[in-house]
C-alpha positions as CSV (number, residue, x, y, z in Angstrom):
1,X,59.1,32.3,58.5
2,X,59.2,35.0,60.7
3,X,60.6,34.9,63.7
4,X,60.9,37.1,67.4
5,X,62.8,36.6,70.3
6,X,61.2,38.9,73.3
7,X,63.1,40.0,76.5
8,X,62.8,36.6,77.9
9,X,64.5,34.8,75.3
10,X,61.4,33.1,73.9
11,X,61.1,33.0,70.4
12,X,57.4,33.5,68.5
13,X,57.2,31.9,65.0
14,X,54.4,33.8,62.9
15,X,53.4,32.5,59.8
16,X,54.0,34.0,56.6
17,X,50.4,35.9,55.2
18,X,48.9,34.8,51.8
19,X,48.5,37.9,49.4
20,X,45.1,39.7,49.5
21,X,42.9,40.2,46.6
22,X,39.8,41.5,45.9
23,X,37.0,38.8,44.0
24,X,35.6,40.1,40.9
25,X,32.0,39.8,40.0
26,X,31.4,36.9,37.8
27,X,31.4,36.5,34.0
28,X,27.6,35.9,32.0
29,X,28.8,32.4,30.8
30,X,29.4,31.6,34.9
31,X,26.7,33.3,36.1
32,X,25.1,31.0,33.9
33,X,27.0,27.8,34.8
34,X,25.6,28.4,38.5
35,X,22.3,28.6,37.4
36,X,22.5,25.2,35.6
37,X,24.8,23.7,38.5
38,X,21.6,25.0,40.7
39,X,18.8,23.6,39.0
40,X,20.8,20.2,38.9
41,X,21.5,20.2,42.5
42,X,17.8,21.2,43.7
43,X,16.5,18.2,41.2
44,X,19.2,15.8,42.9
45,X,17.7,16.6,46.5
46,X,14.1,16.5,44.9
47,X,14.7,12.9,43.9
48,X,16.6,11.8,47.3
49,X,13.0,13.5,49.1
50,X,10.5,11.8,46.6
51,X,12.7,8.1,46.8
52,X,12.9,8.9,50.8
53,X,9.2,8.9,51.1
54,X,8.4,6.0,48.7
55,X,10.6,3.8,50.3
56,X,9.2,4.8,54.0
């Protein structure tokens, strides 16, 4: 941890700073994956609609 100590005496604690990357652009094979993880998720919320209404 890194620490100060200013003219007064007080002491500041920072906290240490995670490394910085850069993201790289996805792969085919996960580009696909989030396609299919898509098409799943927007059928999910289809059904939860369609059941809300038929049980209302």
């Amino acid at each position: 941890m890194y620490t100060t100590i200013n003219e007064d005496g007080v002491l500041n604690n920072y906290a240490t700073q995670p490394q910085v990357y850069c993201a790289e652009y996805p792969a085919i094979w996960e580009q696909r994956n989030y396609v299919i993880q898509g098409a799943i998720a927007t059928m999910f919320v289809t059904a939860l609609v369609l059941v809300a209404f038929a049980v209302s």
